[in-house]
C-alpha positions as CSV (number, residue, x, y, z in Angstrom):
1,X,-3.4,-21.1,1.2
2,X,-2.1,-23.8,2.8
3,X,1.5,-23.7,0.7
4,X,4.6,-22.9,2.4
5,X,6.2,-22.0,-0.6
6,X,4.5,-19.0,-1.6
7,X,6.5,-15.7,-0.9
8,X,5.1,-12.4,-1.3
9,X,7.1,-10.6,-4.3
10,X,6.1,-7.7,-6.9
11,X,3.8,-10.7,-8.8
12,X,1.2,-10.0,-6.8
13,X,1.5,-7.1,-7.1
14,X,-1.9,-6.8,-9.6
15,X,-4.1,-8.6,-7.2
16,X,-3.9,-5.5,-4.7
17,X,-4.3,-3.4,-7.1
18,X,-7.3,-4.7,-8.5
19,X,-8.4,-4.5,-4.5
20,X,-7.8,-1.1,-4.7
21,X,-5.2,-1.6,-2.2
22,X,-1.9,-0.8,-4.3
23,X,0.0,0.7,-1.1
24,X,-1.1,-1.6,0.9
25,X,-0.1,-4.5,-1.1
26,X,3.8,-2.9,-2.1
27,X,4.1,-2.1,1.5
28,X,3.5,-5.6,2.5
29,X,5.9,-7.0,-0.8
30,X,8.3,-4.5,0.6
31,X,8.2,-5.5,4.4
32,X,8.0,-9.6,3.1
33,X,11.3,-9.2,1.0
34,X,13.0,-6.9,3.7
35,X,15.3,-8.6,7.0
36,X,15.0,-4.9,8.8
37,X,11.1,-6.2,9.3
38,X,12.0,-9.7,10.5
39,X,12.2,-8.3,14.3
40,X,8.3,-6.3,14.0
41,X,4.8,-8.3,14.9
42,X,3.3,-9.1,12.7
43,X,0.4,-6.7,14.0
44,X,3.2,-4.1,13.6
45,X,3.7,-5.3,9.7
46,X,0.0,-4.9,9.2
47,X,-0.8,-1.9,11.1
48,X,2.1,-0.4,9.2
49,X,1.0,-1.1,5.7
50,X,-2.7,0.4,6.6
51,X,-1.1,3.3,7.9
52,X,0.8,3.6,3.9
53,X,-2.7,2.8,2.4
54,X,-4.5,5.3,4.2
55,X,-2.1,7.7,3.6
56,X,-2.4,7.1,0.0
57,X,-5.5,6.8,-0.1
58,X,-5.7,10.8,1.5
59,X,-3.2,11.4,-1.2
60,X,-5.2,10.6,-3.8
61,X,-8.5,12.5,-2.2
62,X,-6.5,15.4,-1.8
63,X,-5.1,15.4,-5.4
64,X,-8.0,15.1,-7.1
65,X,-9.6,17.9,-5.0
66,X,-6.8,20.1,-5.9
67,X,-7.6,19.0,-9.5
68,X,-10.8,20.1,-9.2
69,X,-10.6,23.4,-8.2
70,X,-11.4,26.0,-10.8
71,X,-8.3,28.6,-11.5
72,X,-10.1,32.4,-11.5
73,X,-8.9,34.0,-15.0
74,X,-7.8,38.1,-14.3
């Protein structure tokens, strides 16, 4: 993508989810649309919103485990 004008809002939004990368991709809307970010790397930015998709990502695992689990009747 070559134009400047493009800016990262909730829009695209769909696209990382259909990546399977929803935390990842709100992360990054959130950091784009954010001035407390402008001062980070943007290795830092990146690095950051990976950390938030693993984490989901975990979250998810761990949920549907729990899900999963049968409950002993007395």
């Amino acid at each position: 993508m070559s134009d400047s004008s493009i800016h990262l809002d909730d829009t695209w939004l769909d696209t990382f989810t259909s990546l399977r990368m929803t935390a990842f991709g709100q992360t990054v809307i959130d950091i784009a649309n954010d001035a407390a970010y402008d001062e980070w790397t943007f290795s830092q930015k990146i690095a950051f919103a990976l950390d938030k998709e693993v984490a989901a990502r975990s979250e998810r695992r761990q949920s549907k485990t729990t899900q999963s689990i049968p409950v002993a009747k007395p």
